[in-house]
mmCIF file as Biopython writes it, N, C-alpha, C and O atoms, coordinates in Angstrom:
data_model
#
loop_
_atom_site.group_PDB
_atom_site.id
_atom_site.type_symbol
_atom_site.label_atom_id
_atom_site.label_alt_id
_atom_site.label_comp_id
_atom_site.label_asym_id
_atom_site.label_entity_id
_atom_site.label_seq_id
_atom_site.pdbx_PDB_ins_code
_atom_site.Cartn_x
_atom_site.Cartn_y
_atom_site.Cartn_z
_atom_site.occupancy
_atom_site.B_iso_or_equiv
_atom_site.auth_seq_id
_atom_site.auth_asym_id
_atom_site.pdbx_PDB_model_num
ATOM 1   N N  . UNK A ? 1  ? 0.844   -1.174 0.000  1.0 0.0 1  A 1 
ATOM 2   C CA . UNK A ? 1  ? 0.000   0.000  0.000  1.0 0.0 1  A 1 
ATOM 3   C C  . UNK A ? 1  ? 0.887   1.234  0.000  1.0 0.0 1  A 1 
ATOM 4   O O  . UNK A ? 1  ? 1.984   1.358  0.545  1.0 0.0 1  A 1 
ATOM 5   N N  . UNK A ? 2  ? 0.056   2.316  -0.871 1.0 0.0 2  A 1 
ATOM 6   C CA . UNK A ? 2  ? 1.091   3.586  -0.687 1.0 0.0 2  A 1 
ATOM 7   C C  . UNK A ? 2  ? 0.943   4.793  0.489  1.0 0.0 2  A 1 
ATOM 8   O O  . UNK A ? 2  ? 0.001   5.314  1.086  1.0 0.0 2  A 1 
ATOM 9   N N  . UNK A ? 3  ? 2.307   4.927  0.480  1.0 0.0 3  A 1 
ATOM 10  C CA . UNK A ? 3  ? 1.860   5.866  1.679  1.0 0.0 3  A 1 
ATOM 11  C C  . UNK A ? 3  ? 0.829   7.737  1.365  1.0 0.0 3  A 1 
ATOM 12  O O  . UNK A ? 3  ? 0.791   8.336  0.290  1.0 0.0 3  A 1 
ATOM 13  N N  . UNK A ? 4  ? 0.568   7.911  1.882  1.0 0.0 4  A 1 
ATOM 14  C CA . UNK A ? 4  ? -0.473  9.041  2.049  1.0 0.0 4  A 1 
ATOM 15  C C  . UNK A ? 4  ? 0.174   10.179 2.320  1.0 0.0 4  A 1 
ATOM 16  O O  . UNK A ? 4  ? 0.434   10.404 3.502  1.0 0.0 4  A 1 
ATOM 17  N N  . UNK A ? 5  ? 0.564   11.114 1.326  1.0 0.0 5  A 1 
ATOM 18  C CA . UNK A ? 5  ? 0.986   12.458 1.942  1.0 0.0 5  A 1 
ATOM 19  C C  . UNK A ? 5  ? 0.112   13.667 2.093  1.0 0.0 5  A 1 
ATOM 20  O O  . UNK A ? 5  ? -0.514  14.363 1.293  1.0 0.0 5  A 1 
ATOM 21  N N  . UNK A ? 6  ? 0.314   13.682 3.608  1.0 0.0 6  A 1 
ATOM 22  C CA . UNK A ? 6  ? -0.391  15.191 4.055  1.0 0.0 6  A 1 
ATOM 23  C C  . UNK A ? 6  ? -0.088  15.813 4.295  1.0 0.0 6  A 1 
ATOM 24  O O  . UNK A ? 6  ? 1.134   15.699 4.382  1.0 0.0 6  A 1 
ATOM 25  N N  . UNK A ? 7  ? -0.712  17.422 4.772  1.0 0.0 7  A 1 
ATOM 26  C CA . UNK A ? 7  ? 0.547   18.310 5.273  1.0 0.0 7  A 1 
ATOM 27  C C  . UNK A ? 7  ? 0.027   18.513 6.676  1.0 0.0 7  A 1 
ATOM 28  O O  . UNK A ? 7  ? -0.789  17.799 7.260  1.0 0.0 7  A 1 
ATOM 29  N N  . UNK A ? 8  ? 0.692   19.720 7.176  1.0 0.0 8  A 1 
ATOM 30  C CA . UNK A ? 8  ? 0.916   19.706 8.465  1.0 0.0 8  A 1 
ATOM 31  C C  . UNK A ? 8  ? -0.434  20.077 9.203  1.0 0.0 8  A 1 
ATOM 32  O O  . UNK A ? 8  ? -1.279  20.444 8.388  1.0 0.0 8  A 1 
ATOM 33  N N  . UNK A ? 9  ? -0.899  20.086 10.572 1.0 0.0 9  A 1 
ATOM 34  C CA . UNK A ? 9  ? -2.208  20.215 11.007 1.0 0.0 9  A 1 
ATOM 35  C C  . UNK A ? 9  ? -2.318  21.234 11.043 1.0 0.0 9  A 1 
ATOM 36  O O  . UNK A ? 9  ? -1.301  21.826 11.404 1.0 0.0 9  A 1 
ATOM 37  N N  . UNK A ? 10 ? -3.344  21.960 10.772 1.0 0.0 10 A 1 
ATOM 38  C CA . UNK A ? 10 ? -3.732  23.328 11.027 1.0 0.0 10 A 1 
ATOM 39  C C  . UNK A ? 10 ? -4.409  24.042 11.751 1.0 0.0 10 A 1 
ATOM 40  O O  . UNK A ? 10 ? -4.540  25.257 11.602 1.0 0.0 10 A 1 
ATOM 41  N N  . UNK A ? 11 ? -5.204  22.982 13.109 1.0 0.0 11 A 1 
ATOM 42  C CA . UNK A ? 11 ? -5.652  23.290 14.025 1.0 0.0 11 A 1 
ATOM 43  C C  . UNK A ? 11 ? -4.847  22.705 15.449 1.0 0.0 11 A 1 
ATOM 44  O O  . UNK A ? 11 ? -4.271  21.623 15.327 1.0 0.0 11 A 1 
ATOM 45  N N  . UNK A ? 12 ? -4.811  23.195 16.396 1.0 0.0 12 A 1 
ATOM 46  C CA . UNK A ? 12 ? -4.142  22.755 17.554 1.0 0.0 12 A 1 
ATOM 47  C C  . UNK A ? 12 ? -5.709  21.709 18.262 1.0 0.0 12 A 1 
ATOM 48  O O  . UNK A ? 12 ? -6.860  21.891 17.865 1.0 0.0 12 A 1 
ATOM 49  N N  . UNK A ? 13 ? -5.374  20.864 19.142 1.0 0.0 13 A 1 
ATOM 50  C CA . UNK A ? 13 ? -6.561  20.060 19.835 1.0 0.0 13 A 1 
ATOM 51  C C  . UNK A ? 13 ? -6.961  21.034 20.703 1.0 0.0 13 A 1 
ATOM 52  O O  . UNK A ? 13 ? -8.182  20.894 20.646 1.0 0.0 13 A 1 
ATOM 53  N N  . UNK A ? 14 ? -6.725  22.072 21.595 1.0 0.0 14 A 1 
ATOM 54  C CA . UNK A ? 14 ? -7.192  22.664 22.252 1.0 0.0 14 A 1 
ATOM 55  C C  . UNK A ? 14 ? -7.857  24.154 21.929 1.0 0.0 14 A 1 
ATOM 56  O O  . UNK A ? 14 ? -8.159  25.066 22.699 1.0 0.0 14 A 1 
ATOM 57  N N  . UNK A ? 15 ? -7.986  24.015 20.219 1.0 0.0 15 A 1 
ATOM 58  C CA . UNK A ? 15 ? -8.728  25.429 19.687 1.0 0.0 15 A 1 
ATOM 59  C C  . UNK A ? 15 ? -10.614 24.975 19.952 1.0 0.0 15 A 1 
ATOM 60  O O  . UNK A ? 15 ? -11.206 23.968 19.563 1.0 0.0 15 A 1 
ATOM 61  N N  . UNK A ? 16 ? -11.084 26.026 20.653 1.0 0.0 16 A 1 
ATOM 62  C CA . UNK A ? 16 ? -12.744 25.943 20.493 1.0 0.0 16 A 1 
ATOM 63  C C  . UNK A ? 16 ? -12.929 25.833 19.032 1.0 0.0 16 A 1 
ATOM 64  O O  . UNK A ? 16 ? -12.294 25.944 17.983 1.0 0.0 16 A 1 
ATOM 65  N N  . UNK A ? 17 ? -14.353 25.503 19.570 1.0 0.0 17 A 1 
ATOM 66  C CA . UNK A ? 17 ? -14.835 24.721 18.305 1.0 0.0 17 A 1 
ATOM 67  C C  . UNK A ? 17 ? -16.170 25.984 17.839 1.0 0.0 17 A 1 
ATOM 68  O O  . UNK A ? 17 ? -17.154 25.682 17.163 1.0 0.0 17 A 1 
ATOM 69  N N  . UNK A ? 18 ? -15.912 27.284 18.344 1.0 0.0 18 A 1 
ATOM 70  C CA . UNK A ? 18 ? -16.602 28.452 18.290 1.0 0.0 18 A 1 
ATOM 71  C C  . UNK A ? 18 ? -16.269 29.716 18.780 1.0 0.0 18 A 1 
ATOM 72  O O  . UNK A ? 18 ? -16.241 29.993 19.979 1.0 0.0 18 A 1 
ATOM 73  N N  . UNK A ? 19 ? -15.948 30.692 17.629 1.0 0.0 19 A 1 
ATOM 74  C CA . UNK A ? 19 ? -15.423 31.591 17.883 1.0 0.0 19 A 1 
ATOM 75  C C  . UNK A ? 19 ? -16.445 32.905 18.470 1.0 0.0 19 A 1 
ATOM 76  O O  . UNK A ? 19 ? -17.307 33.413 17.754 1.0 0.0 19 A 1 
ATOM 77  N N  . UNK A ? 20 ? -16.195 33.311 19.792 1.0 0.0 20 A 1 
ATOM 78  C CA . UNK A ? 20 ? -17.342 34.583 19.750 1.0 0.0 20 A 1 
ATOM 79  C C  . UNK A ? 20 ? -17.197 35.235 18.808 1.0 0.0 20 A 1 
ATOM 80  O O  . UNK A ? 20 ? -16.227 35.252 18.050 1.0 0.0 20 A 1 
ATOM 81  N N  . UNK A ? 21 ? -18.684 36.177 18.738 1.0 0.0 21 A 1 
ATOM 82  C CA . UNK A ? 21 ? -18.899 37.140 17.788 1.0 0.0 21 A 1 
ATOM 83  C C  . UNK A ? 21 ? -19.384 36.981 16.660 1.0 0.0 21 A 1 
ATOM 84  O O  . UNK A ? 21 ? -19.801 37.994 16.099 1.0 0.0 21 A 1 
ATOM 85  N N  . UNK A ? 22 ? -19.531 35.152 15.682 1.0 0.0 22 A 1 
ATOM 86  C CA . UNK A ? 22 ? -19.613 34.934 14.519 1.0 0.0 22 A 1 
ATOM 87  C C  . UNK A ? 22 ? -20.769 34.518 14.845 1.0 0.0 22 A 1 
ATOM 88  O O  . UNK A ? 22 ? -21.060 34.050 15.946 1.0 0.0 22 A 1 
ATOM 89  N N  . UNK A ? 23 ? -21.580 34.677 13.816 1.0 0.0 23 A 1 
ATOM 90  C CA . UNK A ? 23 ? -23.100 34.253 13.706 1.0 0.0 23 A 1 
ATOM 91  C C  . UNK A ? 23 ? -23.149 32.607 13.934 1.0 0.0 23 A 1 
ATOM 92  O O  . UNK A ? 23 ? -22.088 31.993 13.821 1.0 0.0 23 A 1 
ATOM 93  N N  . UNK A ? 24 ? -24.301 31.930 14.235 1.0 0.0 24 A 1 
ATOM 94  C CA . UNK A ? 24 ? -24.382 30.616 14.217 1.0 0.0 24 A 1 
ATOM 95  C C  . UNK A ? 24 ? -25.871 30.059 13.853 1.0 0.0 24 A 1 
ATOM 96  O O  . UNK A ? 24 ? -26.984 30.212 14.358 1.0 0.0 24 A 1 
ATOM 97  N N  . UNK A ? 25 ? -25.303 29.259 12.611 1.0 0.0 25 A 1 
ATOM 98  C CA . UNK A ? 25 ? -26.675 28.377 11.659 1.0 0.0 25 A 1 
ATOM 99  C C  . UNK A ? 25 ? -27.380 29.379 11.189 1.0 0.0 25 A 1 
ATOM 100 O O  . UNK A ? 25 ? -26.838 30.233 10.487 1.0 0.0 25 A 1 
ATOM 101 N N  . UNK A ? 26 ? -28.791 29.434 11.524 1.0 0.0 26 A 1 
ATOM 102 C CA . UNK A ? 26 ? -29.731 30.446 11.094 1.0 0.0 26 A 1 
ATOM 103 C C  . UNK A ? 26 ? -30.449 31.451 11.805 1.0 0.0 26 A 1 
ATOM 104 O O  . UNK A ? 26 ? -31.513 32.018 11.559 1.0 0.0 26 A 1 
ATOM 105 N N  . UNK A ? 27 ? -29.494 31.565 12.901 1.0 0.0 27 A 1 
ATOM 106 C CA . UNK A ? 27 ? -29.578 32.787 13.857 1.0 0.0 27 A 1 
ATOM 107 C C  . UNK A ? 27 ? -29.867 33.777 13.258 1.0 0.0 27 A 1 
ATOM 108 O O  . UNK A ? 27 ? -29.053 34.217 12.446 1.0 0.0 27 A 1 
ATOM 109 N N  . UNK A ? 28 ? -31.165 34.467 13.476 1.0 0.0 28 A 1 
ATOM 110 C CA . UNK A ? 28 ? -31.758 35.808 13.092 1.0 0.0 28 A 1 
ATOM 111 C C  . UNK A ? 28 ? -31.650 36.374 11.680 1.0 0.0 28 A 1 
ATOM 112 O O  . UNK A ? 28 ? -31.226 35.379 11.091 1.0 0.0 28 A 1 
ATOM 113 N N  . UNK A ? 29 ? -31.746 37.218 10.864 1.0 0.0 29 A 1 
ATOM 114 C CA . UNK A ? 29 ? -32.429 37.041 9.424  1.0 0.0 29 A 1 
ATOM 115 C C  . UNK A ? 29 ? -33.709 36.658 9.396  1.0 0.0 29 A 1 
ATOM 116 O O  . UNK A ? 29 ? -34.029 36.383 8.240  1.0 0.0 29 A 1 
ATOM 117 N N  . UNK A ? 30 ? -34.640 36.510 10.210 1.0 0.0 30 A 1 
ATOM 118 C CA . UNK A ? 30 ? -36.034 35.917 9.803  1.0 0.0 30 A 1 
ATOM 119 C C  . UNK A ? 30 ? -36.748 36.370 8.946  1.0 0.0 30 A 1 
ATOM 120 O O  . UNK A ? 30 ? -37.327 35.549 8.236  1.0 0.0 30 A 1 
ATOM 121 N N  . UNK A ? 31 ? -36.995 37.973 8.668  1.0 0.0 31 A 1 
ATOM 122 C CA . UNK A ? 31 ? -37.340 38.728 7.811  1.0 0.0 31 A 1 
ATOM 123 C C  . UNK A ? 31 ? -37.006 38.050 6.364  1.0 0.0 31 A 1 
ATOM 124 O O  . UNK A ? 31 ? -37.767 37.643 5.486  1.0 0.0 31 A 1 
ATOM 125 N N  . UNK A ? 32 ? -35.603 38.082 6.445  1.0 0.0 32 A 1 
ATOM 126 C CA . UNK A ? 32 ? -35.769 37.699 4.850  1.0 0.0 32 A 1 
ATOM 127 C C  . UNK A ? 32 ? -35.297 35.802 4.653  1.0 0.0 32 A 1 
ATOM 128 O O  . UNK A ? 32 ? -34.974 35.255 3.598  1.0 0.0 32 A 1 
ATOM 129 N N  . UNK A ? 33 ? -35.378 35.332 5.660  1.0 0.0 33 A 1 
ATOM 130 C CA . UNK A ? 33 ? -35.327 34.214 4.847  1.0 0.0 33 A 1 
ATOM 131 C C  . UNK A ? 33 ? -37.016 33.823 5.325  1.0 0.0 33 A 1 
ATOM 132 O O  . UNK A ? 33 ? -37.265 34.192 6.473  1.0 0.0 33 A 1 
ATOM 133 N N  . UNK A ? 34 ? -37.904 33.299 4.766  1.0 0.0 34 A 1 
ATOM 134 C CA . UNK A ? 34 ? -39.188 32.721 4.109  1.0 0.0 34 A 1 
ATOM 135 C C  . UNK A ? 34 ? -39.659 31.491 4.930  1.0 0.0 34 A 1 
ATOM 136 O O  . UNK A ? 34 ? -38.832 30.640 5.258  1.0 0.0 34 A 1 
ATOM 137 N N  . UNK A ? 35 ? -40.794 31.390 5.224  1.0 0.0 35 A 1 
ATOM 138 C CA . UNK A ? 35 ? -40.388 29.823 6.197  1.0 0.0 35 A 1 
ATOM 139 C C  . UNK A ? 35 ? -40.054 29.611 7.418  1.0 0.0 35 A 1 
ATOM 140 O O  . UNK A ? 35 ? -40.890 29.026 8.107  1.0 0.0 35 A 1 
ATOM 141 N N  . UNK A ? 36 ? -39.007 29.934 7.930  1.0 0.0 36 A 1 
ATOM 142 C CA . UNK A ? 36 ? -38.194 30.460 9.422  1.0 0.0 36 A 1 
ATOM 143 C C  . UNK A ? 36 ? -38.984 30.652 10.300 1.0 0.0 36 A 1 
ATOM 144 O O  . UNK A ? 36 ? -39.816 31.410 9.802  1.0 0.0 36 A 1 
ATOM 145 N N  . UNK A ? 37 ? -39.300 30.414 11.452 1.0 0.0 37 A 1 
ATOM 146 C CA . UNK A ? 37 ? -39.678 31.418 12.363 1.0 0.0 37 A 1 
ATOM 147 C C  . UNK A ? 37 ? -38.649 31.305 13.915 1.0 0.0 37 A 1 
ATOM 148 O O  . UNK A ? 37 ? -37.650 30.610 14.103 1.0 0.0 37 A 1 
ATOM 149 N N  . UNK A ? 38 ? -39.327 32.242 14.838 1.0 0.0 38 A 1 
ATOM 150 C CA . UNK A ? 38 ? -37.936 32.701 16.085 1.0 0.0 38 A 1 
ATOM 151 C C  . UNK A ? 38 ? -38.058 31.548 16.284 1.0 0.0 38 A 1 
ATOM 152 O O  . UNK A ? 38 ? -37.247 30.974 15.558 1.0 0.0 38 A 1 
ATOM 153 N N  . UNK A ? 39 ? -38.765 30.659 17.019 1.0 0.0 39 A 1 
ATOM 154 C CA . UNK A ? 39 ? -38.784 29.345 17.883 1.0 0.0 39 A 1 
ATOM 155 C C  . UNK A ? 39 ? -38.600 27.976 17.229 1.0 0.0 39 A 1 
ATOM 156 O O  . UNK A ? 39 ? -39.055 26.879 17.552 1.0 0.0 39 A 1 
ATOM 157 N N  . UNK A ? 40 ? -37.669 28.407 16.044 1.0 0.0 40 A 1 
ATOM 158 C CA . UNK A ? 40 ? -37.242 27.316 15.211 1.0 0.0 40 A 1 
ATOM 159 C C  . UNK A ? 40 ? -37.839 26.191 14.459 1.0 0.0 40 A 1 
ATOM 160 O O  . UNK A ? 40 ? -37.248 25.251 13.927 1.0 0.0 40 A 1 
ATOM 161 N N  . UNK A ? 41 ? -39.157 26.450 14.504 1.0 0.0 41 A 1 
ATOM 162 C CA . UNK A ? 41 ? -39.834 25.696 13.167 1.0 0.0 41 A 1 
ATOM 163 C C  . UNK A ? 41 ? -39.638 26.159 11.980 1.0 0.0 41 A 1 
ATOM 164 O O  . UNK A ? 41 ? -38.924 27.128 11.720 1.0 0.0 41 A 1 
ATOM 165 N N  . UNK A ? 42 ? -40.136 25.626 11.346 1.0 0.0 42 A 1 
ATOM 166 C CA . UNK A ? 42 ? -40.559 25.913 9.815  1.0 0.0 42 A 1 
ATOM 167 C C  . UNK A ? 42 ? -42.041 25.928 8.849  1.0 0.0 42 A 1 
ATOM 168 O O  . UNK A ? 42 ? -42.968 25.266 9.315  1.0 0.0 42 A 1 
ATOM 169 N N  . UNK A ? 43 ? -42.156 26.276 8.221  1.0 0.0 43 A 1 
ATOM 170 C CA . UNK A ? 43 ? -43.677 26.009 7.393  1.0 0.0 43 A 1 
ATOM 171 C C  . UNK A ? 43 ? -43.174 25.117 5.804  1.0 0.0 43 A 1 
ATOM 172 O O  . UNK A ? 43 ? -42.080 24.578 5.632  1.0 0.0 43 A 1 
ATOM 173 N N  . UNK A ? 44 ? -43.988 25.156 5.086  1.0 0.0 44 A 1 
ATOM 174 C CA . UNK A ? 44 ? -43.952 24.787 3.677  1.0 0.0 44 A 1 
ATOM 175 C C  . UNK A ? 44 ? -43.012 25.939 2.745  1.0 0.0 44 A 1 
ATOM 176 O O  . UNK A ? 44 ? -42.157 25.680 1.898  1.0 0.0 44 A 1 
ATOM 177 N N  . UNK A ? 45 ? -43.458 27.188 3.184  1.0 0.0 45 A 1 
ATOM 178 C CA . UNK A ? 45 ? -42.353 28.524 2.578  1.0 0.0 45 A 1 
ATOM 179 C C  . UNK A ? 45 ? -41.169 27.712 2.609  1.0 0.0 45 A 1 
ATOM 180 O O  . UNK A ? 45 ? -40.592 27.574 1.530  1.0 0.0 45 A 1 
ATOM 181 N N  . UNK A ? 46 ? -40.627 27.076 3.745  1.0 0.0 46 A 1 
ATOM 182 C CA . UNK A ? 46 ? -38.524 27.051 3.218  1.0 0.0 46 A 1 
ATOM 183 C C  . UNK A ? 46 ? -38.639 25.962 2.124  1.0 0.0 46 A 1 
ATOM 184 O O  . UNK A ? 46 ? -37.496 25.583 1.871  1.0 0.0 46 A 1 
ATOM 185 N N  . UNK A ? 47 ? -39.462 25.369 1.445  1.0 0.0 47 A 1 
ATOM 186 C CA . UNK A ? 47 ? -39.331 23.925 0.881  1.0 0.0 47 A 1 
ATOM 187 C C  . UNK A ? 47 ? -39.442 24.034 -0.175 1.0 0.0 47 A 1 
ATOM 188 O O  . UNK A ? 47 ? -38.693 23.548 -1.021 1.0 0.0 47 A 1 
ATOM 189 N N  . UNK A ? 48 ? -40.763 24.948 -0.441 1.0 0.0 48 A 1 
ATOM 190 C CA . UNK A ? 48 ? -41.281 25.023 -1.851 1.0 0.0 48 A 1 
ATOM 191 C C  . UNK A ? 48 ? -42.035 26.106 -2.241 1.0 0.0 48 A 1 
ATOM 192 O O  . UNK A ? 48 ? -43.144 26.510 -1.894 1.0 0.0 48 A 1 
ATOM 193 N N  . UNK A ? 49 ? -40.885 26.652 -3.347 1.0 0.0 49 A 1 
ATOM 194 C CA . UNK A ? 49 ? -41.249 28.210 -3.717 1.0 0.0 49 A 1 
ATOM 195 C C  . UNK A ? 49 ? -42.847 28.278 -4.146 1.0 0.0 49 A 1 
ATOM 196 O O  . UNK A ? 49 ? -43.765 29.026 -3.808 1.0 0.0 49 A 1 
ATOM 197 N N  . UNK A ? 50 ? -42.751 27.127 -5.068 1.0 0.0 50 A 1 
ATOM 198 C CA . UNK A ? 50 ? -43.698 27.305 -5.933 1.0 0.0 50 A 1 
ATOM 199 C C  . UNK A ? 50 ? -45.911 27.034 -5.419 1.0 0.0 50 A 1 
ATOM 200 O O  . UNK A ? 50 ? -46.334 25.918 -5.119 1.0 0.0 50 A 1 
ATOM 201 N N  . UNK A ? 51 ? -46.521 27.857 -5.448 1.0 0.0 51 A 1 
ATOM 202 C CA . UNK A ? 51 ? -47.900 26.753 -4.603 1.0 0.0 51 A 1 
ATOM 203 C C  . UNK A ? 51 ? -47.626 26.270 -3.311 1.0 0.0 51 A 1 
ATOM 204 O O  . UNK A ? 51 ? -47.806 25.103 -2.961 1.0 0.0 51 A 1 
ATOM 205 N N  . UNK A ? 52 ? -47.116 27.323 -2.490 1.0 0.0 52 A 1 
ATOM 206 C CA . UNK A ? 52 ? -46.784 26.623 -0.886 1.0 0.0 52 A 1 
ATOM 207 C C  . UNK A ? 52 ? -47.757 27.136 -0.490 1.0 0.0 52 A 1 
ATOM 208 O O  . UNK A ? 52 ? -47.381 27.225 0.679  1.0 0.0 52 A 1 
ATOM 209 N N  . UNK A ? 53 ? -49.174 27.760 -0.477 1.0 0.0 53 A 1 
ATOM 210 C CA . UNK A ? 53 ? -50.283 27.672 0.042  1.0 0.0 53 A 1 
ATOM 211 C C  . UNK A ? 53 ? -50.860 26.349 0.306  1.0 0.0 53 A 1 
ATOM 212 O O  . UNK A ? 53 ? -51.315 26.037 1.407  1.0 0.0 53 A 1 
ATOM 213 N N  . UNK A ? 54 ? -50.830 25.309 -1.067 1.0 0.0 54 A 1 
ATOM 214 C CA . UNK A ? 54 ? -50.777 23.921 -1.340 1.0 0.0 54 A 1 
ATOM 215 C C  . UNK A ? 54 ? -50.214 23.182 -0.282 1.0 0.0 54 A 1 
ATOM 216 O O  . UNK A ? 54 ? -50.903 22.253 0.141  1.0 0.0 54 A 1 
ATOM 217 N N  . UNK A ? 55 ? -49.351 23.340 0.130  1.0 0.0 55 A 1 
ATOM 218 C CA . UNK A ? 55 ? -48.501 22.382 0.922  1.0 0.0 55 A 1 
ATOM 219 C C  . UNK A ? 55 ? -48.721 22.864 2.796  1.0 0.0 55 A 1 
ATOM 220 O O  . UNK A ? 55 ? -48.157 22.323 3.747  1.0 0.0 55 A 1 
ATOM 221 N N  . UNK A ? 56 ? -49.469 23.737 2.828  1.0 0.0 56 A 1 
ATOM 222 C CA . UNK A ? 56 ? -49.366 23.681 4.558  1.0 0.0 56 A 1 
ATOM 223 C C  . UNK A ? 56 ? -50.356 22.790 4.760  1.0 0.0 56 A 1 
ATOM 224 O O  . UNK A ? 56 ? -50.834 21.942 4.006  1.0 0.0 56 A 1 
ATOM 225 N N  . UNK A ? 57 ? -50.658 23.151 6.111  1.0 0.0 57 A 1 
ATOM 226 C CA . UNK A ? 57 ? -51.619 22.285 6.713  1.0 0.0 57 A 1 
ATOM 227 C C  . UNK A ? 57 ? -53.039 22.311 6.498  1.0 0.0 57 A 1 
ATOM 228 O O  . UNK A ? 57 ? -53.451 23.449 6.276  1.0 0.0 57 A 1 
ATOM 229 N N  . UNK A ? 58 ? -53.915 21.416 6.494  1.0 0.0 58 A 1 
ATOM 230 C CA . UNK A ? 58 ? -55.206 21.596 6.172  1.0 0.0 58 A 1 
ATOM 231 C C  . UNK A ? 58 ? -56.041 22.002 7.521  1.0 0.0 58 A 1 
ATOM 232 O O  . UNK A ? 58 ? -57.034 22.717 7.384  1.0 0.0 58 A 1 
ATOM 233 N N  . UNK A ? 59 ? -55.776 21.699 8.403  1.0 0.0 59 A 1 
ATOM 234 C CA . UNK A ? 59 ? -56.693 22.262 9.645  1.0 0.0 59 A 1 
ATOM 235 C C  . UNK A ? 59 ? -55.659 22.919 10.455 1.0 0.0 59 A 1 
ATOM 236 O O  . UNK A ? 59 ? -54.496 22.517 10.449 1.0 0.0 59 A 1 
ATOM 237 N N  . UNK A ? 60 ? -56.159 24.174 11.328 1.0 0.0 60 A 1 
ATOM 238 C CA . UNK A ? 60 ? -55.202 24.314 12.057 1.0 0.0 60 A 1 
ATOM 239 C C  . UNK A ? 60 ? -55.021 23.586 13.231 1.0 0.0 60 A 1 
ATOM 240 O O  . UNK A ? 60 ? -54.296 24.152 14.050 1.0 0.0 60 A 1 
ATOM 241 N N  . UNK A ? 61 ? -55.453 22.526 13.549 1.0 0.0 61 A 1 
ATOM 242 C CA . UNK A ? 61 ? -55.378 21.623 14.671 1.0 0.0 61 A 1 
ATOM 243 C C  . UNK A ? 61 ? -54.120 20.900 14.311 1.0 0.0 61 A 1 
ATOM 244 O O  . UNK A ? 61 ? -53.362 20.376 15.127 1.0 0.0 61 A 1 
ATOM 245 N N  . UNK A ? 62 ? -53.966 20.920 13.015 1.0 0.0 62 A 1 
ATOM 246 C CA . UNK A ? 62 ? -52.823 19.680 12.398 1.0 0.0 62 A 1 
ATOM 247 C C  . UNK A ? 62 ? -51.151 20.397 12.720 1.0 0.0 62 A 1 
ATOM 248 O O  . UNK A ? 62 ? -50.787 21.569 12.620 1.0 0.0 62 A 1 
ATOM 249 N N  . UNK A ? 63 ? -50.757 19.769 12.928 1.0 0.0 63 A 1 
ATOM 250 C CA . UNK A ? 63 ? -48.537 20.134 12.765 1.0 0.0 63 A 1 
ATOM 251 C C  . UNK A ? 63 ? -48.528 20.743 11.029 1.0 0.0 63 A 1 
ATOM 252 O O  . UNK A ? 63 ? -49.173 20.177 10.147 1.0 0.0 63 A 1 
ATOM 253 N N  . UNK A ? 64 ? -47.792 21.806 10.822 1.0 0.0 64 A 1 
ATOM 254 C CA . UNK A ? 64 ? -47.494 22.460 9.581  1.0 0.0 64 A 1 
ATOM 255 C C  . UNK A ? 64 ? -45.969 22.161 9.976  1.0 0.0 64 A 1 
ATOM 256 O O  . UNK A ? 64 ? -45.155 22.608 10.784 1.0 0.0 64 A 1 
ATOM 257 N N  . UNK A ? 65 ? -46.019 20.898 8.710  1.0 0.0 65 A 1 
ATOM 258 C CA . UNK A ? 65 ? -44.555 20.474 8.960  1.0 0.0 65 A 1 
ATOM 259 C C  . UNK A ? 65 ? -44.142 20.599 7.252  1.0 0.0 65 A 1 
ATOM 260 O O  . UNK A ? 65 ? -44.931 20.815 6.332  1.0 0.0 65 A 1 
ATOM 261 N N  . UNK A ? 66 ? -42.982 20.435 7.183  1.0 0.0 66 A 1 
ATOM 262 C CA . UNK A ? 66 ? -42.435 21.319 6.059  1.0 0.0 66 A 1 
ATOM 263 C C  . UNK A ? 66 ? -42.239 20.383 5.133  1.0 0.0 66 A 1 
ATOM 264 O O  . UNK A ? 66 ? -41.135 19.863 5.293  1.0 0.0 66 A 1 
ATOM 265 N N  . UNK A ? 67 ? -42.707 20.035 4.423  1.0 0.0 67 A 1 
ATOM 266 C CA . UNK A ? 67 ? -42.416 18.725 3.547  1.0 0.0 67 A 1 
ATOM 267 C C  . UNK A ? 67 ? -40.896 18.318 3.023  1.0 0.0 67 A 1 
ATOM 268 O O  . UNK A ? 67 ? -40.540 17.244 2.538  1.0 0.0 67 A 1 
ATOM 269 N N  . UNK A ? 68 ? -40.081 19.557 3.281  1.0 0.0 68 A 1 
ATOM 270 C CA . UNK A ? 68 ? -38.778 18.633 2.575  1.0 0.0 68 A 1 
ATOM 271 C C  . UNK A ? 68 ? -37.531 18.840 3.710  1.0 0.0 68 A 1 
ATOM 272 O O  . UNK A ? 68 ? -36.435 18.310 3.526  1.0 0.0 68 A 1 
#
């Protein structure tokens, strides 16, 4: 078998795994991203541009879960 050349590491083991100050996932933007809301669900908006009236829920008793 051949050997594997890599180069040198570029992280130390004791660097966090999160830097303050940088945004994280889909932290706030709700306005413009579609779908989203604060308490981290979603609707049919993030899935499908097209006829997402189509795709929510039929009663509001039901979960509006996001089809994709």
């Amino acid at each position: 078998m051949g050997s594997i050349r890599v180069g040198r590491a570029q992280a130390k083991p004791d660097t966090p795994g999160h830097v303050s100050g940088m945004h994280q996932g889909n932290q706030g933007r709700y306005q413009d991203q579609t779908g989203h809301h604060r308490d981290g669900t979603s609707d049919a908006r993030r899935s499908t541009g097209i006829h997402w009236k189509r795709h929510d829920a039929l009663v509001d008793a039901m979960p509006n879960i996001s089809p994709g």
